[in-house]
N, C-alpha and C positions, 0 to 999 in steps of 0.2 A: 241262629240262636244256639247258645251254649245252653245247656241244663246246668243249673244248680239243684243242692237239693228238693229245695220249695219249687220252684218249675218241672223238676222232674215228679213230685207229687200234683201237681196241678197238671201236669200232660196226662197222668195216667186217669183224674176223673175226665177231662175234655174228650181223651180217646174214647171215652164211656159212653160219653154225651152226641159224642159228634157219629161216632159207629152208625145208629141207623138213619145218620142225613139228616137229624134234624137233633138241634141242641134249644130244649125246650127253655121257656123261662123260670119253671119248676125247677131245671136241673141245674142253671146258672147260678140261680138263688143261693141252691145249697149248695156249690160250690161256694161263693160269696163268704155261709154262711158256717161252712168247715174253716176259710180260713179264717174266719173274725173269731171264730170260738177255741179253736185247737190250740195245746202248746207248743205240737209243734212249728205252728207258722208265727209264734209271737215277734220271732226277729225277721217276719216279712213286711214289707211293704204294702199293703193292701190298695194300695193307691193305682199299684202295678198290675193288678190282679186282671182288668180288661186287655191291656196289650200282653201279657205272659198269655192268656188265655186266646187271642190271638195269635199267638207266636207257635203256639202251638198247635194249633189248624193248620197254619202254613207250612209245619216241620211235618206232620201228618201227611199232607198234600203231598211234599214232595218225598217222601220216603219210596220206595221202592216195594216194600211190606212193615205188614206190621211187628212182625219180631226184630225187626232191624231198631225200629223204635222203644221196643221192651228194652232192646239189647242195651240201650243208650241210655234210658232209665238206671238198670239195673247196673250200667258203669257207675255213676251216679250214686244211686242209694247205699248206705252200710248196708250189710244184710241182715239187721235188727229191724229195718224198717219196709223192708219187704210187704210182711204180711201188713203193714201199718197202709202202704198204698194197696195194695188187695184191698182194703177196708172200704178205704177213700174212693176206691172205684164202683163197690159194690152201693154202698151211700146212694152215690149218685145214680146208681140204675137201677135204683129201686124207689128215690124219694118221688118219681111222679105218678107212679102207680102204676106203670106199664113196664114191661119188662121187655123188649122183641127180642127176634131170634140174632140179630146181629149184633144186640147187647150183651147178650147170652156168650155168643161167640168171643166177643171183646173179654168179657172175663175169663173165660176159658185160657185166649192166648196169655193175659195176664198173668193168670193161675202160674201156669207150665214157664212162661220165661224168669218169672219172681220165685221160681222156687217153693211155693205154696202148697201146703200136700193136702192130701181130700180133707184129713177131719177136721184142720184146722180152716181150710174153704168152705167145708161144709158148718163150722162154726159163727164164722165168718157172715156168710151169706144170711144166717139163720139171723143170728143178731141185728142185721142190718132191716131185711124184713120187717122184725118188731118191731124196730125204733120209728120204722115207718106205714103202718099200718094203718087204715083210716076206717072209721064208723059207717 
């Protein structure tokens, strides 16, 4: 699989998803549910969204590490949209209400290969929290 831009934002929430072995239906959803709503994915295909998200377990799978896959990302994205997949990833490890340590981690190496600097991840993260907090 080549990364386009849209793939390589969709790799980087799956990386999110997938980090602690289990990619919940919570976190599918709002994968789903960032590309249906975003502007950045309006010139995606949504149709693609199950095999890209597929496609990108498999490139997971067989990577070697996981900076090796930022690295590929981050060929990929302008650097205007850096922080925009930081976002996208933190979304998604936080819309199901658990957060683990290996989720934890997955943003971490995000952060540091994207370029991400504390206040703006510490922005980041905080924002995404709220949008998803539950009663």
């Amino acid at each position: 699989m080549s990364l386009t831009l849209h793939t390589a934002l969709i790799s980087t929430m799956v990386m999110v998803s997938a980090s602690d072995g289990d990619m919940t239906d919570s976190e599918f959803n709002t994968i789903g549910e960032i590309v249906k709503t975003l502007p950045i994915f309006k010139e995606y295909d949504r149709e693609h969204l199950p095999d890209d998200a597929e496609s990108s377990m498999e490139l997971l799978r067989g990577e070697d590490n996981l900076a090796s896959m930022v690295s590929k990302i981050r060929a990929v994205l302008p650097r205007k949209l850096y922080d925009t997949a930081y976002a996208l990833a933190c979304d998604v490890a936080v819309c199901d209400g658990q957060l683990s340590q290996e989720e934890l981690r997955m943003l971490e190496i995000l952060r540091h290969g994207l370029d991400v600097d504390r206040l703006t991840a510490a922005a980041i993260e905080r924002g995404a929290a709220i949008r998803f907090t539950r009663l």
